[in-house]
C-alpha positions in Angstrom: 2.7 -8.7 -13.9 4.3 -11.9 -13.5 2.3 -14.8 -10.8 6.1 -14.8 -8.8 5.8 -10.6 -8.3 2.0 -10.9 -7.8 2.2 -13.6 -5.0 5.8 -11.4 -3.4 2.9 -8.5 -3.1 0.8 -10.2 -1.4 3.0 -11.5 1.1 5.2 -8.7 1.4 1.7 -6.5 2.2 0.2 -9.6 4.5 3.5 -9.4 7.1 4.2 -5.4 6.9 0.3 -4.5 7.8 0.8 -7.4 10.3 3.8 -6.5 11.8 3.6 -2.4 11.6 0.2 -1.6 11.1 -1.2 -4.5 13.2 -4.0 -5.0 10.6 -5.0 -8.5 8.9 -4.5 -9.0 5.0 -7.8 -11.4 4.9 -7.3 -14.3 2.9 -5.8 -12.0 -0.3 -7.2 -12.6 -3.1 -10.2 -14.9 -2.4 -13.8 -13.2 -1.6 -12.6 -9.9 -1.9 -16.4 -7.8 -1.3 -17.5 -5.1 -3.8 -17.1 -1.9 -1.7 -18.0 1.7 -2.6 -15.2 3.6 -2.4 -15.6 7.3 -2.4 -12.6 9.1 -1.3 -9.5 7.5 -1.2 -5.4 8.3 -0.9 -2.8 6.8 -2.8 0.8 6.7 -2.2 3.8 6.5 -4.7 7.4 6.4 -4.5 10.0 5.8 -7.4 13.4 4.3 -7.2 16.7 4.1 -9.1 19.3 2.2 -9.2 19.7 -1.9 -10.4 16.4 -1.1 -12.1 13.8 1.6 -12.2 10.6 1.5 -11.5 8.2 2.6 -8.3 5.7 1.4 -5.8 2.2 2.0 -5.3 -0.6 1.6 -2.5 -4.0 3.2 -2.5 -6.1 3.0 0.4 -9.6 3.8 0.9 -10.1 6.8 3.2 -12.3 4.9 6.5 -9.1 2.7 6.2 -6.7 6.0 6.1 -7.2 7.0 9.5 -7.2 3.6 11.1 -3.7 2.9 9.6 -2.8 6.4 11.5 -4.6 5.4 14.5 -2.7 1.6 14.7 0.6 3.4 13.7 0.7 6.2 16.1 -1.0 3.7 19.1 -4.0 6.1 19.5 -7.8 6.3 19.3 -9.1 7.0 15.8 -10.4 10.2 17.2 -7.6 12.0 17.9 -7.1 14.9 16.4 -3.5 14.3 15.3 -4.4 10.6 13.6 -6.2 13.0 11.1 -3.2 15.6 11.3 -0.8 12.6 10.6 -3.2 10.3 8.8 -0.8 11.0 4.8 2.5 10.4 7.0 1.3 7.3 8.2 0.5 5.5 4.5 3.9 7.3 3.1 5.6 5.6 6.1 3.7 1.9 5.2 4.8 2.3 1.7 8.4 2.7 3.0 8.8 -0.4 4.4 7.0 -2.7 2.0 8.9 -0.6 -0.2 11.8 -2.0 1.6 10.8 -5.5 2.2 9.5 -5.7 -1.4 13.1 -4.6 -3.1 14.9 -7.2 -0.4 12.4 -10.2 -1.3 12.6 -9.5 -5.2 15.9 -8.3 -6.0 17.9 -9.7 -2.6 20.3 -7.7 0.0 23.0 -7.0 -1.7 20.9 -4.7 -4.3 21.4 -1.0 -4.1 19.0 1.4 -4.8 17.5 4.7 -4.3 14.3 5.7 -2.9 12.3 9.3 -3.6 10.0 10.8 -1.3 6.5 8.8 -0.9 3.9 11.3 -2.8 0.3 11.5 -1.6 -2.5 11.7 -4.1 -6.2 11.9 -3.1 -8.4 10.1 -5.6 -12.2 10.4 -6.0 -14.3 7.1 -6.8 -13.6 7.7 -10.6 -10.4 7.5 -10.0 -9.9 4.6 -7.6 -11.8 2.6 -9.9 -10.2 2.8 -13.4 -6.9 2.1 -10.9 -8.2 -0.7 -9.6 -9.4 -1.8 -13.1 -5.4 -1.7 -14.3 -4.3 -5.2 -15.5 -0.9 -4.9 -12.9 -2.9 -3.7 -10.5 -3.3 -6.2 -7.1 -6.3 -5.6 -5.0 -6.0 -6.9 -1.6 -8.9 -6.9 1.3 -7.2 -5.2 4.8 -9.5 -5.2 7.7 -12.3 -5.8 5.3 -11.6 -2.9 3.5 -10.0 -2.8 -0.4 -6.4 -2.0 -0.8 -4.8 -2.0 -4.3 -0.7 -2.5 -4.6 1.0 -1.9 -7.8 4.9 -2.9 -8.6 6.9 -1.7 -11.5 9.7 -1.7 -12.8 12.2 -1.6 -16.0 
């Protein structure tokens, strides 16, 4: 992955979990802690049109229902964060889906978007993911978040 995609991740992710999830991309890429991650949800959606390609965020599962919680306004214990805990990361990934394909490709680009998918992946899994060379891991709220862009 080119530095100029890289860096439009980054800062794409930085003002959408600011601005809808009211969560803190700390400092990106710099002192990113080793974490165990045991359990974690990743979210997918492809597009078509000017190019082809999908976009990818994978979130740990503490940070899962804290995303809910800030989204929905409530207290992490609440039994419909948990209920609508998958809607809440498929909504994220729409808009930095949206911001992303405005801030790479420009307004006037059309495209169309499928239905986020949910996947839940175990440690193995979230590991050789994060291990991917276009992979870009990202610390949110102290937790690890990985971002992936492609496209053809």
């Amino acid at each position: 992955m080119s530095n100029d995609y890289r860096e439009h991740l980054i800062a794409t992710a930085t003002e959408v979990f600011e601005k809808f999830a009211f969560m803190f991309v700390d400092d990106a890429e710099k002192d990113i802690k080793e974490s165990d991650v045991s359990m974690s949800v990743q979210s997918t959606m492809k597009f078509t049109g000017e190019k082809e390609g999908a976009i990818m965020i994978a979130v740990p599962d503490d940070l899962h229902l804290e995303l809910a919680a800030n989204v929905l306004g409530m207290d992490m214990g609440d039994e419909m964060v948990v209920e609508q805990a998958d809607d809440a990361v498929k909504e994220l990934l729409n808009v930095f889906s949206g911001h992303m394909m405005t801030t790479v490709f420009g307004e006037e680009a059309l495209f169309n978007f499928c239905t986020p998918e949910i996947t839940r992946l175990n440690a193995m899994q979230w590991q050789t993911l994060k291990n991917r060379p276009d992979i870009v891991e990202i610390s949110v709220d102290d937790h690890p978040v990985l971002l992936q862009f492609t496209f053809k």
